[in-house]
FIMIDO-574848 format. One record per atom (N, C-alpha, C, O, CB): x, y, z. Coordinates in steps of 0.2 Angstrom, whole numbers, plus 5000, padded with zeros to 4 digits. Last residue first. Glycine has a CB too. Layout:
// FIMIDO-574848
XYZ...
END
This chain:
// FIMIDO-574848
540555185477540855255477541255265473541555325472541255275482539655075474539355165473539755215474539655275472538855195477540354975478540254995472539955055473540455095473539854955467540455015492541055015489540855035481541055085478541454935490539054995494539055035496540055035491540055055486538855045504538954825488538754885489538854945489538954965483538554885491539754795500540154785494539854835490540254875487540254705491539254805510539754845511540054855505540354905503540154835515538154725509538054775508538554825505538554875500537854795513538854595508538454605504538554685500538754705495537854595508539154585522539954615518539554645511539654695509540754525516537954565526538154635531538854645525539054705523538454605543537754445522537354505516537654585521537454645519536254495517538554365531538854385523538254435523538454495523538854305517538054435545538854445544538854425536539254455532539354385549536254495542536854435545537554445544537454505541536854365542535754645548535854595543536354555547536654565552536054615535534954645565535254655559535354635555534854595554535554645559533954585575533654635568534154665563534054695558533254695571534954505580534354475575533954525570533854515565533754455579535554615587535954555581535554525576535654525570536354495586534554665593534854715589535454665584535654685578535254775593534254565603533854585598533954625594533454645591533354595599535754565607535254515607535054505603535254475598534854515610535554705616536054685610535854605607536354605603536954695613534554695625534554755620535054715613534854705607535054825625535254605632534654585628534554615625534454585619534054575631536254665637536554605635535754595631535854565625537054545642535654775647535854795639536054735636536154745630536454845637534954695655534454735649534854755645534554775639533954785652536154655662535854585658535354635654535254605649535354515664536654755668536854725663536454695657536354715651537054675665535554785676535754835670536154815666536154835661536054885672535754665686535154685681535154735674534854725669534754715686537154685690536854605683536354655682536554695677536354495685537954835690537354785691537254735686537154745680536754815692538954875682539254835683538654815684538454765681539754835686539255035669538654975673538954915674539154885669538054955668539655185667540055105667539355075673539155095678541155105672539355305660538955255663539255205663539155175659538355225661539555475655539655425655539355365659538855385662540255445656539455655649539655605652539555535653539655525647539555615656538655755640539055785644539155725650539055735656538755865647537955685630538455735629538755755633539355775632538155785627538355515637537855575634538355605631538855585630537455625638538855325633539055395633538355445633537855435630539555415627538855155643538555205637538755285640538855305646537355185635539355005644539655075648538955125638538855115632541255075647539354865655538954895650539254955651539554965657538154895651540154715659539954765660539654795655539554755650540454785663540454545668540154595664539854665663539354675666539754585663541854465673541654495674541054535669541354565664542054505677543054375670542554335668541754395670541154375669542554235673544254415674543754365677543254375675542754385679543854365683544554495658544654405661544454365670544554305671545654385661542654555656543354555658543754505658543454445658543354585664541754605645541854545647542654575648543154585644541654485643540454755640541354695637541354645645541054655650542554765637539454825627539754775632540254725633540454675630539354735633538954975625539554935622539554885629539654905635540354975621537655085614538355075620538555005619538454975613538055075630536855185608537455175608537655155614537855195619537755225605535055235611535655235608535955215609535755185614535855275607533555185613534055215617534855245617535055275621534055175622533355115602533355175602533355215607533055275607532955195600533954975597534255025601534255095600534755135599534855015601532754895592532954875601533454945604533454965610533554775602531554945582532454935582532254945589531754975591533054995577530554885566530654865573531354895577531854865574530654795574530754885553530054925556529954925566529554945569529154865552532054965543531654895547531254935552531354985554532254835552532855015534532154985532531654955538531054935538532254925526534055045537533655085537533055055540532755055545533555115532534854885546534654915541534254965543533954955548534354875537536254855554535754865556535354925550535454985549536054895564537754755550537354835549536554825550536254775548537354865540539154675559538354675556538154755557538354795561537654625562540454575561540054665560539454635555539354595551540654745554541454505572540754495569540654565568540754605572540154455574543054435573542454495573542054485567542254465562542754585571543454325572543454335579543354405576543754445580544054305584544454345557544254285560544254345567544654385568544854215559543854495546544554455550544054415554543454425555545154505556542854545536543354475536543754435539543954375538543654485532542754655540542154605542542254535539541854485538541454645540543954725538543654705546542954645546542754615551543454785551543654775525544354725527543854705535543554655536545354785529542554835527542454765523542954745524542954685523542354765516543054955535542554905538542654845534542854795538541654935537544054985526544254975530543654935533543854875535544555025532543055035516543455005513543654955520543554895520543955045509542455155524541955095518542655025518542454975521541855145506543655245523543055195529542855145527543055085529542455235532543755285511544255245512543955215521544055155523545155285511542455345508542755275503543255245508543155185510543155295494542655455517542155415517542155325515542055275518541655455514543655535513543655485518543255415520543355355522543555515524543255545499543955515499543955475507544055425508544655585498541955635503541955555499542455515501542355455504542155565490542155705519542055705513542155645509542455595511542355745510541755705534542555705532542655715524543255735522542955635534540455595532540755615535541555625532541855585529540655575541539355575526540055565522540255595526540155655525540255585515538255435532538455525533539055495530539355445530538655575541537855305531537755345527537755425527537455465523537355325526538155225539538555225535538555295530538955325527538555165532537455265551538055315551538255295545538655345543538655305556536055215547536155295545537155295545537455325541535755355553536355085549536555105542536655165541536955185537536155085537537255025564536555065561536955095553537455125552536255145568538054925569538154975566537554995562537354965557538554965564538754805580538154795576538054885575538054915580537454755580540054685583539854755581539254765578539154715574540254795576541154605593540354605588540154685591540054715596539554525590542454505595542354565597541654555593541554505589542954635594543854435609543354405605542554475602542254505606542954335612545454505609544554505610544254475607544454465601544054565609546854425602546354455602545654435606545454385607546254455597548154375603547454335608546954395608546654405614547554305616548954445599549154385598548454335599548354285596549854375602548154595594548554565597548354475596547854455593548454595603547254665586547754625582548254595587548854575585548254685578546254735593546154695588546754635586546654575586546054755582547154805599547054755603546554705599546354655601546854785611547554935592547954895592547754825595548154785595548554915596546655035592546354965589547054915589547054855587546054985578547155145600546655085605546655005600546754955603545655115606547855215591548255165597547855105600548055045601548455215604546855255586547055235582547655175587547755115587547255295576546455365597545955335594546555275592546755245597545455395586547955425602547755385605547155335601547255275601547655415610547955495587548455445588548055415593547855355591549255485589546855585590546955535584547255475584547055425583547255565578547255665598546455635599546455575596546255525598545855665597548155725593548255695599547755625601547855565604548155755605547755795583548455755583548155705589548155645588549255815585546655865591546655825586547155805583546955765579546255845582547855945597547255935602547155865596547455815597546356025602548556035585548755975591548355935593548455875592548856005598547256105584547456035577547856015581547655955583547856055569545956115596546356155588546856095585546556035585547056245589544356085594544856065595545356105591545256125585544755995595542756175596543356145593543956135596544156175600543556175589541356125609541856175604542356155601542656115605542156235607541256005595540756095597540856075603540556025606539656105595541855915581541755935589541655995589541756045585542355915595542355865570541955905570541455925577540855935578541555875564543655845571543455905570543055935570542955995571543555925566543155715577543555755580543355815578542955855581544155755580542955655566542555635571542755715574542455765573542655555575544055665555543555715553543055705558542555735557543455705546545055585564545055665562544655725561544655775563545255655557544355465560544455495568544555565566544055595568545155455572544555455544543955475548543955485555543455525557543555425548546055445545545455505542544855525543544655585544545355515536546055335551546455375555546055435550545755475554547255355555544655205552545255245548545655315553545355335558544755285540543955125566543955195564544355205559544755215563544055225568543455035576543555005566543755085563543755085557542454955561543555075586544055055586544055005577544454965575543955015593542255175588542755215587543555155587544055185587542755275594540955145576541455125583542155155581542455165576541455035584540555275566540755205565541255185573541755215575541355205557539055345571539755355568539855285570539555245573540455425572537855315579538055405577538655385572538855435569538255465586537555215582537155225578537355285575537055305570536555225581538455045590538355115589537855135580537755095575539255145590538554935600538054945593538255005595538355015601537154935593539754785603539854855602539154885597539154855591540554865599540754685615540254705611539754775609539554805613539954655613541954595617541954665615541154665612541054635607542554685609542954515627542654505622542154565622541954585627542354445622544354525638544254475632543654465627543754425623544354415636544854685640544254665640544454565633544654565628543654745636545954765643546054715646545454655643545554585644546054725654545554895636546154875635546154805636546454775631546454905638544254915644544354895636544854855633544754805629544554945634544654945654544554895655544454875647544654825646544054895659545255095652545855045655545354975653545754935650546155055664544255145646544555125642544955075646545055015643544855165637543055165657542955115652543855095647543955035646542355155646544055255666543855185669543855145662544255115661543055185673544055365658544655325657544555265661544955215660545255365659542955445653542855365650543655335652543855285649542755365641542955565661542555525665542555455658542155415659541755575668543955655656544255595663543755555660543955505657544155625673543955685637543555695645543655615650543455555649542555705644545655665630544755675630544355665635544555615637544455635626546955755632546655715626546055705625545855735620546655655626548055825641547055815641547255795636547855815633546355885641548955745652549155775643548355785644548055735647549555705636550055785668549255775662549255805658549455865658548455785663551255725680550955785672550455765668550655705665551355815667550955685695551055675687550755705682550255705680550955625684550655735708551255765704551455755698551855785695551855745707549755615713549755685714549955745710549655795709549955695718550655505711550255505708549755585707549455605702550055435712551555525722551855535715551255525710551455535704552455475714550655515732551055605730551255605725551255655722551555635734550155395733549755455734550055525730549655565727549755475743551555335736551255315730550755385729550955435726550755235730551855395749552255405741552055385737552155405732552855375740551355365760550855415756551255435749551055475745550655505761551955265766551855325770551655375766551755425768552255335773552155155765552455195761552155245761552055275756552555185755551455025770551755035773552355105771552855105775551854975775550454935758551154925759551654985766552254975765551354945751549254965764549554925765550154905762550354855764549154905764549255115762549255095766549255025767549055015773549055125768549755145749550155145753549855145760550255165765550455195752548355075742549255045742549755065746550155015748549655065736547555175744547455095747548155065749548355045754547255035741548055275737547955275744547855195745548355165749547355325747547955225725548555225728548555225735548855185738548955275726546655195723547055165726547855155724548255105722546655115725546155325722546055295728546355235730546455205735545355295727547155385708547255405718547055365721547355355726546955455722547655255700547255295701547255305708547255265713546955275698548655235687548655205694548255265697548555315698549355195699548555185672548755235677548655215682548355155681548555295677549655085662548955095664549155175670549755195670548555025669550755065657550455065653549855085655549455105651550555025649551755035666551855115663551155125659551055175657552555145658552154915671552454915668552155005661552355025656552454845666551354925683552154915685552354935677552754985677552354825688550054935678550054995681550854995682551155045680549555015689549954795673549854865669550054925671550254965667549254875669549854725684550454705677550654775674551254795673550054645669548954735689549654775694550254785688550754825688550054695701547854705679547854765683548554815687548654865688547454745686548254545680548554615674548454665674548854705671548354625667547654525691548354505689548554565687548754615690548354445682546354615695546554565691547254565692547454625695546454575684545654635714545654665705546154605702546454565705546054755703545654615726545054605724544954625715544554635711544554635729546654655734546154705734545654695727545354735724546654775733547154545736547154595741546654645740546254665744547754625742547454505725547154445728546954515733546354505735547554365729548654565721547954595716547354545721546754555719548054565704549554525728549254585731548854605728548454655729549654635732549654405720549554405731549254485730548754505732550654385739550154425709549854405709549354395717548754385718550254365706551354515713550854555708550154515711549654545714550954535699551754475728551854465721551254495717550754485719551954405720552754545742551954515739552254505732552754525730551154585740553854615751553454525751552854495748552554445749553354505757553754755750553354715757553254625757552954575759552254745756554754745739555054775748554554735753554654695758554954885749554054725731554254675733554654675739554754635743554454655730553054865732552654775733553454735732553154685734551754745724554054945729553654925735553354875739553354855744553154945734554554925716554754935721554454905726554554845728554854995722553254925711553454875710553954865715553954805718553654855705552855065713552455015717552554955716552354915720551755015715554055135705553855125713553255085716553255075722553755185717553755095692554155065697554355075703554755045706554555055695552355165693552355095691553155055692553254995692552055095683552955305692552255275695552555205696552955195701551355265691553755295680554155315685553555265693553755225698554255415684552655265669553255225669553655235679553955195682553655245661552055385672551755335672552155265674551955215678551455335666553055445667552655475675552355405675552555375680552055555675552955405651553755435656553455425664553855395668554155555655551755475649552055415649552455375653552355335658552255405645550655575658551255575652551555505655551555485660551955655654549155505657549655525659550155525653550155505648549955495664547455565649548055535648548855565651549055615648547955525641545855605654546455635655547055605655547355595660546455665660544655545638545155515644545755575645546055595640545655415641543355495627543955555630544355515638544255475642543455645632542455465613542655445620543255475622543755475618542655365620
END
């Protein structure tokens, strides 16, 4: 999953001119996220450097705040770090904010239970290559995201993982073991569900492949699934509600959360 990530510093600079702004016009985070129909934490985000503020609605912004195209232009002028392709930086800002997480992947281990060696060896093995900055870079953000695991009020999060990925060594044994390891810490913490989705089974709901359903804090639902060359944020109920069933019956055809630690214990003994 990829995203054109601002330089920080620019981000930070963004975000206190629109705070500027918005109190010069008399609004409060709170009144002008009511304006344009998005969250709280959305204004929270973009003031305090940690989100980006995206053109169309800067333009929004300066025309109702009455700033005559300075958000537009400082947002125009901010230096870009490439990291990983524009088209998932919708999904991740909402990621970020998402109060509950739900996640089948079939190709590699979700990219937020990841080990920092295994992100690495995801990366490397991209067609065309990355050179080793590029993957520095890729890595550190990967590994930045799982911070929201560990926040004070964590996502509510569930993972349902196809056994093929357990079963590439991706990166070689040493990574492979120390992934292994790290899943079975994670399928211990309180408020994540991981379930393995067995070879053996004569029935599977996600052979359409890999995507992810999150819940925003209003309470919003979304679906986002990747190709090779792009992306799907799904907000329609209908498209919703067929992956929210998709994942459903991919929890039932899973193993359960103890014979899912079962396995992992399993697979630990074998390495």
């Amino acid at each position: 999953m990829a995203t054109t990530r601002r330089n920080t510093s620019a981000m930070k600079m963004v975000g206190a001119l629109l705070a500027l702004y918005r109190e010069a016009a008399g609004y409060t985070q709170r009144s002008l996220s009511e304006v344009f129909n998005i969250s709280e934490q959305q204004i929270a985000s973009i003031e305090q450097g940690r989100r980006p503020l995206k053109p169309d609605l800067a333009e929004q912004l300066d025309e109702r705040l009455g700033t005559k195209g300075a958000l537009s232009t400082a947002v125009s002028r901010m230096p870009e770090v490439d990291l990983v392709p524009l088209w998932a930086e919708e999904y991740l800002d909402r990621e970020r904010e998402a109060i509950a997480i739900s996640w089948y992947e079939a190709l590699a281990v979700p990219g937020l239970l990841q080990s920092e060696a295994y992100a690495r060896a995801v990366f490397r093995s991209r067609v065309p290559v990355y050179d080793e900055d590029e993957i520095e870079q890729l890595v550190t953000s990967r590994i930045e995201r799982q911070k929201i695991l560990h926040r004070k009020v964590p996502p509510t999060t569930s993972f349902v993982i196809w056994e093929a990925a357990l079963r590439d060594c991706l990166g070689g044994k040493e990574v492979y073991d120390d992934q292994v390891r790290k899943l079975r810490e994670y399928a211990d913490v309180p408020g994540v569900a991981l379930q393995i989705l067995p070879l053996n089974r004569t029935s599977h709901a996600g052979l359409d492949g890999p995507f992810i359903l999150l819940e925003t804090p209003e309470h919003q639902r979304l679906g986002y699934s990747e190709t090779q060359r792009g992306s799907t944020l799904v907000a329609d109920p209908d498209g919703v509600g067929i992956l929210t069933q998709k994942y459903a019956m991919l929890r039932t055809q899973a193993l359960n959360m103890e014979d899912t630690r079962a396995m992992l214990d399993h697979l630990l003994g074998e390495a």
